[in-house]
mmCIF entry with sequence, helices, sheets and N, C-alpha, C, O atoms, coordinates in Angstrom:
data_MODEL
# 
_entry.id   MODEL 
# 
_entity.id                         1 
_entity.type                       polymer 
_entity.pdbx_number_of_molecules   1 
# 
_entity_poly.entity_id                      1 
_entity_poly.type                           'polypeptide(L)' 
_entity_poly.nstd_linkage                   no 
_entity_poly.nstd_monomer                   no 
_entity_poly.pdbx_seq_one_letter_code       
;(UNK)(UNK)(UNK)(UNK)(UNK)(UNK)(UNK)(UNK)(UNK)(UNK)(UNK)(UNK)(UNK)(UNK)(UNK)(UNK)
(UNK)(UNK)(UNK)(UNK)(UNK)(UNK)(UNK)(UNK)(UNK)(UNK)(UNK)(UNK)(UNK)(UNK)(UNK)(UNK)
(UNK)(UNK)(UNK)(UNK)(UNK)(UNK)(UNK)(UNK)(UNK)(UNK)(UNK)(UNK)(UNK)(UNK)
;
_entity_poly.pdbx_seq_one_letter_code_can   XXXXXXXXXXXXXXXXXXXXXXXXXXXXXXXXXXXXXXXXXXXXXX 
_entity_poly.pdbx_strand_id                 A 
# 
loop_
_entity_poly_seq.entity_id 
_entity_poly_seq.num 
_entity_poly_seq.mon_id 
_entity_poly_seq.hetero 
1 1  UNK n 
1 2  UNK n 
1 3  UNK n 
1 4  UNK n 
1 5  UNK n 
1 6  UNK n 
1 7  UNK n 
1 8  UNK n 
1 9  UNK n 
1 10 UNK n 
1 11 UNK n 
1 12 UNK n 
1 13 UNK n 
1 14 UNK n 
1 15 UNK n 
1 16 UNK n 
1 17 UNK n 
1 18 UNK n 
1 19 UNK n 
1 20 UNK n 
1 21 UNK n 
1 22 UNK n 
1 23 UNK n 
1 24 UNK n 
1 25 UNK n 
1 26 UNK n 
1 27 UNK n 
1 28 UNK n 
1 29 UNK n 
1 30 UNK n 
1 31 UNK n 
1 32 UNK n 
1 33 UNK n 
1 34 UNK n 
1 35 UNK n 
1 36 UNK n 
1 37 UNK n 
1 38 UNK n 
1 39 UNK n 
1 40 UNK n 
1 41 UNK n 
1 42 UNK n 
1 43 UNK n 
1 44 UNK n 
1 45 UNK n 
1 46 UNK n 
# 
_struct_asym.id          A 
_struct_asym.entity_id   1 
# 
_struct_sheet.id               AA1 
_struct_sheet.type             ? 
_struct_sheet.number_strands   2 
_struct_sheet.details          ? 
# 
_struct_sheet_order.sheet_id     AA1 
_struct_sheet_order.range_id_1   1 
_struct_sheet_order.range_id_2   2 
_struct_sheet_order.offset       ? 
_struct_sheet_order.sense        anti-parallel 
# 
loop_
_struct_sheet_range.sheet_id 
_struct_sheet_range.id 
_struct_sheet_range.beg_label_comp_id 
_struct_sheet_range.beg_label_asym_id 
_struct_sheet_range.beg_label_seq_id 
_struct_sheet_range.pdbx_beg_PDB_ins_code 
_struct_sheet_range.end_label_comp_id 
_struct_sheet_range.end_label_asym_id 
_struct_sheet_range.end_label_seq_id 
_struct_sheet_range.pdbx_end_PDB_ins_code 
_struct_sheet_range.beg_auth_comp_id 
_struct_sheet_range.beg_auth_asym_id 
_struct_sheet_range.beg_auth_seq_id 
_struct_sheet_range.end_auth_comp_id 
_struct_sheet_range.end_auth_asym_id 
_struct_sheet_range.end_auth_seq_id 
AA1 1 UNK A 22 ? UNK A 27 ? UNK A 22 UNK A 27 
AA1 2 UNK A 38 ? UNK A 43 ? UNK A 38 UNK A 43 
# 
loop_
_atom_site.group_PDB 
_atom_site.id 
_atom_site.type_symbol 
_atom_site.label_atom_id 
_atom_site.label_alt_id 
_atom_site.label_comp_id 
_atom_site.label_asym_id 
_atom_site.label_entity_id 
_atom_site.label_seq_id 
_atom_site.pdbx_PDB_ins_code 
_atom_site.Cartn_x 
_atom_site.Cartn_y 
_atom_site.Cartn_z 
_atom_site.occupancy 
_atom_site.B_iso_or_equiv 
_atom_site.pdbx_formal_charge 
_atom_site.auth_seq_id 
_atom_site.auth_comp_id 
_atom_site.auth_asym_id 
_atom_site.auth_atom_id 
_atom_site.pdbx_PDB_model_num 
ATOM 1   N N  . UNK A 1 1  ? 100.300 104.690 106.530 1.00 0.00 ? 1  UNK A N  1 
ATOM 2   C CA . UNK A 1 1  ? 99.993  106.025 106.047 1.00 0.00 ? 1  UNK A CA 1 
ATOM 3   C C  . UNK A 1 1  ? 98.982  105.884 104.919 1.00 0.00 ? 1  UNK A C  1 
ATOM 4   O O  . UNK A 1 1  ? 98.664  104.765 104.516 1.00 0.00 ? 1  UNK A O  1 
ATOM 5   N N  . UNK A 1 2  ? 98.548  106.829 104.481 1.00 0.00 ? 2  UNK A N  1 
ATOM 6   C CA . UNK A 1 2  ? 97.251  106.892 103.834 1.00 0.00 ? 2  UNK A CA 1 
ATOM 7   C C  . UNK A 1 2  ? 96.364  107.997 103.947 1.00 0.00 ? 2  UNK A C  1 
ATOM 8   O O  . UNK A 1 2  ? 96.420  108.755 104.916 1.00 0.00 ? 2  UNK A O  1 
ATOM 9   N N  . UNK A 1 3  ? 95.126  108.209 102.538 1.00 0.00 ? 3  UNK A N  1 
ATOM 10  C CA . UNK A 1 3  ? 94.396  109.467 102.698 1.00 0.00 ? 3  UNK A CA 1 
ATOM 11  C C  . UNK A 1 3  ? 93.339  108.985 102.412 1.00 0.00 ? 3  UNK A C  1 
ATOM 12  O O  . UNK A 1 3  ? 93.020  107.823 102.164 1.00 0.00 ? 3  UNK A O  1 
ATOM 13  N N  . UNK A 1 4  ? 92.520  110.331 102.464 1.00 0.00 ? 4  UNK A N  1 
ATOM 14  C CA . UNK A 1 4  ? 91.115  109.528 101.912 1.00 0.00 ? 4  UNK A CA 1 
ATOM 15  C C  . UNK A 1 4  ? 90.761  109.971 100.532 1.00 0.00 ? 4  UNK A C  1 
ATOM 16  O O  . UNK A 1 4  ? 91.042  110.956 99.849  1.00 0.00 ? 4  UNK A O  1 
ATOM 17  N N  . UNK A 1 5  ? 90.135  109.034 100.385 1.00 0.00 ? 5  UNK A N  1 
ATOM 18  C CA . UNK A 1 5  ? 89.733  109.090 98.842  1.00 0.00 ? 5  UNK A CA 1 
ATOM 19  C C  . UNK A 1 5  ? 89.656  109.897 98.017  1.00 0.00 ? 5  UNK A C  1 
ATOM 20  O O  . UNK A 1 5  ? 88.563  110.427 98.217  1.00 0.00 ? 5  UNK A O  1 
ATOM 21  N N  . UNK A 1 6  ? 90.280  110.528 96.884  1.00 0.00 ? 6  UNK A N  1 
ATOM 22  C CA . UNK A 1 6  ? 90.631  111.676 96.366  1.00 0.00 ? 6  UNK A CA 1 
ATOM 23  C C  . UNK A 1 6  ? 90.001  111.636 94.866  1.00 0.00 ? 6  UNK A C  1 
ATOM 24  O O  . UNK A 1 6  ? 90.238  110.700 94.102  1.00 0.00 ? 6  UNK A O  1 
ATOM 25  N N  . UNK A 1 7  ? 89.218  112.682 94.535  1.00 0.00 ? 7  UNK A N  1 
ATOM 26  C CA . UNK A 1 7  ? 88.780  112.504 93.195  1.00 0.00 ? 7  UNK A CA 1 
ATOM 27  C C  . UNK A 1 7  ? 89.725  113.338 92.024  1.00 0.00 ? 7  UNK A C  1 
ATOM 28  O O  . UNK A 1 7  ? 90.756  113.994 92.174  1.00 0.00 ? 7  UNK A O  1 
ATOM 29  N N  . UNK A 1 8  ? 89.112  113.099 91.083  1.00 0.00 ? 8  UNK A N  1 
ATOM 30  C CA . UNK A 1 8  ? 89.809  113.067 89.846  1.00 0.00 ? 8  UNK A CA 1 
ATOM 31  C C  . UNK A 1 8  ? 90.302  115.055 89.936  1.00 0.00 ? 8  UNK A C  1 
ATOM 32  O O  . UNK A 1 8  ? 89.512  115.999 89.937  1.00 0.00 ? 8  UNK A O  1 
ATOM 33  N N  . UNK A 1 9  ? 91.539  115.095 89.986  1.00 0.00 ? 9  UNK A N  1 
ATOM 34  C CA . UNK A 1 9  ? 92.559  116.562 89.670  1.00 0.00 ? 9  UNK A CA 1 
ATOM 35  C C  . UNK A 1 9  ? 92.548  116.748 91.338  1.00 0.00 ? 9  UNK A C  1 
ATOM 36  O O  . UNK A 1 9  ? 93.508  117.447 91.663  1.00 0.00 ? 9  UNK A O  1 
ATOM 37  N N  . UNK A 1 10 ? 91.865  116.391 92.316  1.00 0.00 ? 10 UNK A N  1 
ATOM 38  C CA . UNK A 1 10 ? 92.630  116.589 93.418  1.00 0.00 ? 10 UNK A CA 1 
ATOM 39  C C  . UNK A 1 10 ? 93.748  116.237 94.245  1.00 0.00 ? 10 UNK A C  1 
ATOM 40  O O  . UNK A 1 10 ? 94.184  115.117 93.981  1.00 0.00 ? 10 UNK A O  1 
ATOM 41  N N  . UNK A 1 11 ? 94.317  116.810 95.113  1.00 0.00 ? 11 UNK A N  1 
ATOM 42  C CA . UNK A 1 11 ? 95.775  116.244 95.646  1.00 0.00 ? 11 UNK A CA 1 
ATOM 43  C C  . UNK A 1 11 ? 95.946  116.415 96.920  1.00 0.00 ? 11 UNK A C  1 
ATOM 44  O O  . UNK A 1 11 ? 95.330  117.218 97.622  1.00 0.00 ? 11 UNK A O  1 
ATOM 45  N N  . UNK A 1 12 ? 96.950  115.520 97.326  1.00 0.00 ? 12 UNK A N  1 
ATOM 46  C CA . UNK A 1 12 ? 96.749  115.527 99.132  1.00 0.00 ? 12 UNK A CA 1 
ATOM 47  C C  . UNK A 1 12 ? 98.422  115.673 98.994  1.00 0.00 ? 12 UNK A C  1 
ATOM 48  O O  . UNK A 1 12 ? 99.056  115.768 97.943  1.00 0.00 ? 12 UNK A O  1 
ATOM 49  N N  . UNK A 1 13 ? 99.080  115.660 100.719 1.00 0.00 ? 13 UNK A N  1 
ATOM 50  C CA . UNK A 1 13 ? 100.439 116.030 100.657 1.00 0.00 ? 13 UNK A CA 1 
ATOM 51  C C  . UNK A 1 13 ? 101.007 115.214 101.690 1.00 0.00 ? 13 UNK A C  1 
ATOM 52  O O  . UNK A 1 13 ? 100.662 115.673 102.778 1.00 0.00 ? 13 UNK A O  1 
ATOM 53  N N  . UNK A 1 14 ? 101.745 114.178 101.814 1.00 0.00 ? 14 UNK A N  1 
ATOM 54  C CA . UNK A 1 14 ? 102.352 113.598 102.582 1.00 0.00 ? 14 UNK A CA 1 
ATOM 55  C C  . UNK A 1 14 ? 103.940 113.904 103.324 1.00 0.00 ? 14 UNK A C  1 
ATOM 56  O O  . UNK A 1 14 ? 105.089 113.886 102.882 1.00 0.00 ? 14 UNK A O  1 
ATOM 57  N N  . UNK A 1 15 ? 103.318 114.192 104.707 1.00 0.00 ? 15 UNK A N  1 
ATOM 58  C CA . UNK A 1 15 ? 105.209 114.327 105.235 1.00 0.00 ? 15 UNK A CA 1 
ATOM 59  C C  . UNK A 1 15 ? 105.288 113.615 106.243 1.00 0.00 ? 15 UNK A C  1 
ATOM 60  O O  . UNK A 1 15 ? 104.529 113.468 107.200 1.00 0.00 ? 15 UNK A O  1 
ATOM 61  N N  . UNK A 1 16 ? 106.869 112.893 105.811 1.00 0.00 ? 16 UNK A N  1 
ATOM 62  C CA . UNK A 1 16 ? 106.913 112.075 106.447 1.00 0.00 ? 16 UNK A CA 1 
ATOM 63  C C  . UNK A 1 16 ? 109.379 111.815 106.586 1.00 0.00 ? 16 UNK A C  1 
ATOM 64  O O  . UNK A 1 16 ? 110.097 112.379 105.759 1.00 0.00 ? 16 UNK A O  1 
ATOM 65  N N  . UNK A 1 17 ? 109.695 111.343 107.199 1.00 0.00 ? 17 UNK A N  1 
ATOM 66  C CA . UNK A 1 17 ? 111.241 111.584 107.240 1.00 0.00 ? 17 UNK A CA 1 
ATOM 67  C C  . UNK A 1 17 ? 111.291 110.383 106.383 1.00 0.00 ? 17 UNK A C  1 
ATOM 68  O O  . UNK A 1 17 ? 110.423 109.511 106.421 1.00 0.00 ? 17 UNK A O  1 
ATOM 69  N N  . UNK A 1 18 ? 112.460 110.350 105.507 1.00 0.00 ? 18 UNK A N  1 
ATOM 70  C CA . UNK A 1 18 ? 112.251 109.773 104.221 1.00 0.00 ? 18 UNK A CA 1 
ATOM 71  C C  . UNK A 1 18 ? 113.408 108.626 104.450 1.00 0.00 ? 18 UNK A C  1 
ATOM 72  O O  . UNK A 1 18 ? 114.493 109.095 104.792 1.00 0.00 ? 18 UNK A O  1 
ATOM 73  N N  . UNK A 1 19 ? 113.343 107.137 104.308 1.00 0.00 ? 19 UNK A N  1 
ATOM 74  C CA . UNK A 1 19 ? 114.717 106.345 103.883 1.00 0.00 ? 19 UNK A CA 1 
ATOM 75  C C  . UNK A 1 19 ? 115.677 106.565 103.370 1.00 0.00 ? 19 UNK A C  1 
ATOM 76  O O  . UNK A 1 19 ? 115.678 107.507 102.579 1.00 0.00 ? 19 UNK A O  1 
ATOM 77  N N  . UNK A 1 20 ? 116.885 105.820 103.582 1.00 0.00 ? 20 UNK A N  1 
ATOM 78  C CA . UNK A 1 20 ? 117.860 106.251 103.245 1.00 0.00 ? 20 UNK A CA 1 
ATOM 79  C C  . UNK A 1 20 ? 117.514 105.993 101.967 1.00 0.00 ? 20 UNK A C  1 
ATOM 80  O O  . UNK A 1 20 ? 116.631 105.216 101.604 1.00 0.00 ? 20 UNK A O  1 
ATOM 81  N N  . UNK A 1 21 ? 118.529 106.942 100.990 1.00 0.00 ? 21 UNK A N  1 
ATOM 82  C CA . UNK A 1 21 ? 119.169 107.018 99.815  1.00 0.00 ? 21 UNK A CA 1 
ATOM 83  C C  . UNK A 1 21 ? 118.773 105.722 98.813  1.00 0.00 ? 21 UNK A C  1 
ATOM 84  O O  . UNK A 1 21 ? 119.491 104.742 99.009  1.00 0.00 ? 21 UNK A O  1 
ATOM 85  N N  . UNK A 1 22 ? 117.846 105.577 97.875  1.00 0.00 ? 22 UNK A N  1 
ATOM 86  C CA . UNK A 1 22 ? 117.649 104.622 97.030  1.00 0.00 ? 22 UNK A CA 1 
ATOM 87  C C  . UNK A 1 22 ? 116.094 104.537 96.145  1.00 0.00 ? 22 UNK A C  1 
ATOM 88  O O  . UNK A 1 22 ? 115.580 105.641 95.964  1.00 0.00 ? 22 UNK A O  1 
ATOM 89  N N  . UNK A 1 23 ? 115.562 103.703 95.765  1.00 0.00 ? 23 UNK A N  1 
ATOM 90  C CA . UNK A 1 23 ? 114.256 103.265 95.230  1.00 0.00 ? 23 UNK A CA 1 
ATOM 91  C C  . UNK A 1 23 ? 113.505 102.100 96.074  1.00 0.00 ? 23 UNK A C  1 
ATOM 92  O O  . UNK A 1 23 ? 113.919 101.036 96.536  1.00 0.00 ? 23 UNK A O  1 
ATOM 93  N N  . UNK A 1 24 ? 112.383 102.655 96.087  1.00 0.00 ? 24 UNK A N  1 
ATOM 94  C CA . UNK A 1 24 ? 111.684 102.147 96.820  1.00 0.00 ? 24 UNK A CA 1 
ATOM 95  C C  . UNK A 1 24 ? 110.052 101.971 96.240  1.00 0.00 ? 24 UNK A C  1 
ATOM 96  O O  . UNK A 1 24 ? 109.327 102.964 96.178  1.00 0.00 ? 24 UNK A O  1 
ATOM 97  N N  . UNK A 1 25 ? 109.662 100.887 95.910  1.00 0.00 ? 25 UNK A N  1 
ATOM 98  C CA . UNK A 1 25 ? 108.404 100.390 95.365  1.00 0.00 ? 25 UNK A CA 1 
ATOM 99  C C  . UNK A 1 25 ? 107.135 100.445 96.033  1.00 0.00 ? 25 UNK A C  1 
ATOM 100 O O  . UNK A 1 25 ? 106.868 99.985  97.144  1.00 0.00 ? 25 UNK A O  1 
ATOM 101 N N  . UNK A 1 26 ? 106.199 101.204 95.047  1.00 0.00 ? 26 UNK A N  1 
ATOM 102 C CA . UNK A 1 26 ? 105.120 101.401 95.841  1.00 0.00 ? 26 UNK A CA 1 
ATOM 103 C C  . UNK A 1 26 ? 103.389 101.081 95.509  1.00 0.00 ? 26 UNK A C  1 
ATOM 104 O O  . UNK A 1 26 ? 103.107 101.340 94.339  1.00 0.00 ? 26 UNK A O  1 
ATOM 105 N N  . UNK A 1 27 ? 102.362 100.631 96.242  1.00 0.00 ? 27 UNK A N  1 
ATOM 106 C CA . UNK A 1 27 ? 101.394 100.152 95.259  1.00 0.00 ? 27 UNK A CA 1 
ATOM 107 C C  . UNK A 1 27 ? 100.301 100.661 96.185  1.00 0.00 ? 27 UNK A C  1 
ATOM 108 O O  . UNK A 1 27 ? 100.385 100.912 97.387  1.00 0.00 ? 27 UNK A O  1 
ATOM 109 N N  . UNK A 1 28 ? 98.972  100.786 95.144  1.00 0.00 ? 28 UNK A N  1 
ATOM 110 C CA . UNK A 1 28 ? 97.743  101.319 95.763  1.00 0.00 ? 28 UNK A CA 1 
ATOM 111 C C  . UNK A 1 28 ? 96.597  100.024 96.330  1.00 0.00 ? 28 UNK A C  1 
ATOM 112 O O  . UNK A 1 28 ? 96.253  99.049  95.662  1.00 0.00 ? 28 UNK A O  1 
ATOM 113 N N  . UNK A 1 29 ? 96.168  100.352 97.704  1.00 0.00 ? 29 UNK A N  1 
ATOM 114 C CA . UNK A 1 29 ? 95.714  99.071  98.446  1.00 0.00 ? 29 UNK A CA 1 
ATOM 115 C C  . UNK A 1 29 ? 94.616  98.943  98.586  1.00 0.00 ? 29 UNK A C  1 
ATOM 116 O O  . UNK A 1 29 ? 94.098  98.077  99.291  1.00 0.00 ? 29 UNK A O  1 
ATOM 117 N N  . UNK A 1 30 ? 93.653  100.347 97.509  1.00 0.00 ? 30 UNK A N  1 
ATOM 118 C CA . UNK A 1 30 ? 92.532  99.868  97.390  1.00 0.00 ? 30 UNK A CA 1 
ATOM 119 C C  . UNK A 1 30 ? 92.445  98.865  96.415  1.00 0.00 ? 30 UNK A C  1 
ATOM 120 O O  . UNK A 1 30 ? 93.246  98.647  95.507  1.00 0.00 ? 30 UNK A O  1 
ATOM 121 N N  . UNK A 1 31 ? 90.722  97.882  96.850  1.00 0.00 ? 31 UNK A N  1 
ATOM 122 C CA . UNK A 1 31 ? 90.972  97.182  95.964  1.00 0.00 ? 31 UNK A CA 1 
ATOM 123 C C  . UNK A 1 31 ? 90.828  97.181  94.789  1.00 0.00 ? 31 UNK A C  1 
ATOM 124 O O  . UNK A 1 31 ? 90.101  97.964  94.179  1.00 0.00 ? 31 UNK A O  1 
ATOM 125 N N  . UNK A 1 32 ? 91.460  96.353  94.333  1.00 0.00 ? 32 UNK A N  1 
ATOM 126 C CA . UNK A 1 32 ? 91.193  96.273  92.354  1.00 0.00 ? 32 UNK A CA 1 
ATOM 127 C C  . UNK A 1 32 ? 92.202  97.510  91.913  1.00 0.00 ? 32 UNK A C  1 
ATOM 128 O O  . UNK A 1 32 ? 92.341  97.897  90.753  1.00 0.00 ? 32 UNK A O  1 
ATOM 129 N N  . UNK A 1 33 ? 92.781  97.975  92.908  1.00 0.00 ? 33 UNK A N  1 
ATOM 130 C CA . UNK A 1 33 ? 94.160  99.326  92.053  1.00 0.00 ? 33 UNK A CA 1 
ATOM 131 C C  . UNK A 1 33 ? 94.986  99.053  91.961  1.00 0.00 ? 33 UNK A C  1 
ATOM 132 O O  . UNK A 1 33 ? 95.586  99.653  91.068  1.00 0.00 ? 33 UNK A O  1 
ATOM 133 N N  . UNK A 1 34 ? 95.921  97.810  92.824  1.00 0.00 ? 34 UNK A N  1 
ATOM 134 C CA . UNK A 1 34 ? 96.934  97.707  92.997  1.00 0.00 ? 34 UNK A CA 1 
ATOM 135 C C  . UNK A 1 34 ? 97.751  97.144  91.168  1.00 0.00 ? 34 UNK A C  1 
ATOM 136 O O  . UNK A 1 34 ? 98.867  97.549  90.842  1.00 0.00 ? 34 UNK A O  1 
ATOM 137 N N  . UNK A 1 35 ? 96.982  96.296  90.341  1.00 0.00 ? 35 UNK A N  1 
ATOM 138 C CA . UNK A 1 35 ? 97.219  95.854  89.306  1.00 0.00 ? 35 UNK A CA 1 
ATOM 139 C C  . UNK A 1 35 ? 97.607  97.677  88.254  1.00 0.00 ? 35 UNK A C  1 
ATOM 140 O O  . UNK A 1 35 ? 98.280  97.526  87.235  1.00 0.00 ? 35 UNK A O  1 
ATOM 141 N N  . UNK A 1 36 ? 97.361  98.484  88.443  1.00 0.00 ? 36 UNK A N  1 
ATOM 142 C CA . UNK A 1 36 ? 97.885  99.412  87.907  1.00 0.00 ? 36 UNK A CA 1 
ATOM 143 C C  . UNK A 1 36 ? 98.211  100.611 88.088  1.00 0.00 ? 36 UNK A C  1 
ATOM 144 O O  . UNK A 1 36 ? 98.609  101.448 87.278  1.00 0.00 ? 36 UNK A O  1 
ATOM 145 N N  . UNK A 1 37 ? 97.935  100.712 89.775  1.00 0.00 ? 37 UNK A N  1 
ATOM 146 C CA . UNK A 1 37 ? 98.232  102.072 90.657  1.00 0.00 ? 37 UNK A CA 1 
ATOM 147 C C  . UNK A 1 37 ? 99.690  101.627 91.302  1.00 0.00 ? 37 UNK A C  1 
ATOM 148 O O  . UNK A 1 37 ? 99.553  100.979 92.339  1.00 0.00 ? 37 UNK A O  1 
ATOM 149 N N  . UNK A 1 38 ? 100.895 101.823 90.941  1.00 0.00 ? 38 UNK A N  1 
ATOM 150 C CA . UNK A 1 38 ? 101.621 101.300 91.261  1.00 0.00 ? 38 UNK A CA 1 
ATOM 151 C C  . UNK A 1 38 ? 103.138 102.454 90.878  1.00 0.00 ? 38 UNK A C  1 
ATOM 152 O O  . UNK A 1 38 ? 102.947 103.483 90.230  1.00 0.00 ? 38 UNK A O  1 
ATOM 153 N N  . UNK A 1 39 ? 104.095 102.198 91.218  1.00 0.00 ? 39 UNK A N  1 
ATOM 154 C CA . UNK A 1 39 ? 105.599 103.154 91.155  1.00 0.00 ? 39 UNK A CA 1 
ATOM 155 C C  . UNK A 1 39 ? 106.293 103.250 91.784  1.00 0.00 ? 39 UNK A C  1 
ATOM 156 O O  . UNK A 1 39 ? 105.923 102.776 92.858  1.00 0.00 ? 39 UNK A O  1 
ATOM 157 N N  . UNK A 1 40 ? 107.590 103.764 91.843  1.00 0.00 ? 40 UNK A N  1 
ATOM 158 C CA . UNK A 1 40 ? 108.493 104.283 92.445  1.00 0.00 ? 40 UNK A CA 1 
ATOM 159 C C  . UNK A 1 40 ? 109.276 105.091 93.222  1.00 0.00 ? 40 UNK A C  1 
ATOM 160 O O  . UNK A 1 40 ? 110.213 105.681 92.685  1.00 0.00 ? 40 UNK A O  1 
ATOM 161 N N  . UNK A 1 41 ? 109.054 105.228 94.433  1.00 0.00 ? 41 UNK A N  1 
ATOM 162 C CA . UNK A 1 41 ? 109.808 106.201 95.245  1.00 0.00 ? 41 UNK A CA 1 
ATOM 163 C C  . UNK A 1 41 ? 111.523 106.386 95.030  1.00 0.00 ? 41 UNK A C  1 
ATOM 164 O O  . UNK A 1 41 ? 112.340 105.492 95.249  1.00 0.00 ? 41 UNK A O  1 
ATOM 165 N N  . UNK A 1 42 ? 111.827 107.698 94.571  1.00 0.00 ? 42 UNK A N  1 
ATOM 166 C CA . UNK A 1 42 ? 113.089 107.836 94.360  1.00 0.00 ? 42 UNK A CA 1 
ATOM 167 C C  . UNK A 1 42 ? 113.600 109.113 95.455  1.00 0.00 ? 42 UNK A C  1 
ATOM 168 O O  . UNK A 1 42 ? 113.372 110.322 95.504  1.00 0.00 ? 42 UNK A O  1 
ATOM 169 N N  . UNK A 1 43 ? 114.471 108.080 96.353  1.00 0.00 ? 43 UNK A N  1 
ATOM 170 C CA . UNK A 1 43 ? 115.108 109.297 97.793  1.00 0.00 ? 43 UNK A CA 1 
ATOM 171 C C  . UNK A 1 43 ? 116.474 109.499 97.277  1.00 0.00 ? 43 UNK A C  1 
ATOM 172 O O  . UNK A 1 43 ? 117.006 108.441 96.940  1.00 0.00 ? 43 UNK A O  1 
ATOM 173 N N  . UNK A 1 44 ? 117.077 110.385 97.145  1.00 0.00 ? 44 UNK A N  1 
ATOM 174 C CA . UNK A 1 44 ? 118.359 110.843 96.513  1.00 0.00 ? 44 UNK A CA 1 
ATOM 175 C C  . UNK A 1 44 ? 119.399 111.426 98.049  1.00 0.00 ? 44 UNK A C  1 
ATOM 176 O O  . UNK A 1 44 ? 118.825 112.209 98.807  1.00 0.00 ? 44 UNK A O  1 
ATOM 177 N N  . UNK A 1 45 ? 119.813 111.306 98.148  1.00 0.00 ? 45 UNK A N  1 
ATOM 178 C CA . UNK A 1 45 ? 120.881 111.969 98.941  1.00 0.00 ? 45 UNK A CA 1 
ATOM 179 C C  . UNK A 1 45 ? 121.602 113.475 98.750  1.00 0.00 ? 45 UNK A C  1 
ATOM 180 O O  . UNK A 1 45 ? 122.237 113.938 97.802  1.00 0.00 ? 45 UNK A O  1 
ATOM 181 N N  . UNK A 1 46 ? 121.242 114.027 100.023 1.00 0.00 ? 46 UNK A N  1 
ATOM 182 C CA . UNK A 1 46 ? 121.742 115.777 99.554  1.00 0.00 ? 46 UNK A CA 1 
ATOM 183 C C  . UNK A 1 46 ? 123.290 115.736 99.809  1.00 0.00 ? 46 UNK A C  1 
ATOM 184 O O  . UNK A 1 46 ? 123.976 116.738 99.603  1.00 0.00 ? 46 UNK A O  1 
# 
């Protein structure tokens, strides 16, 4: 999954059916981003 290149204050929207219940680590794969484009997916359980 993935978008295209998005400039500065714009936003894109991803849907997608989500993992179970937990944290899940995430990093940016352009290059040279990954060292600080980086975080956490948090899926909670309803």
């Amino acid at each position: 999954m993935g978008s295209e290149m998005l400039k500065p204050g714009d936003s894109t929207t991803f849907v997608f059916k989500a993992p179970a219940a937990g944290k899940y680590s995430y990093v940016c794969t352009f290059t040279g981003h990954y060292q600080t484009m980086v975080g956490t997916l948090n899926i909670i359980a309803e």
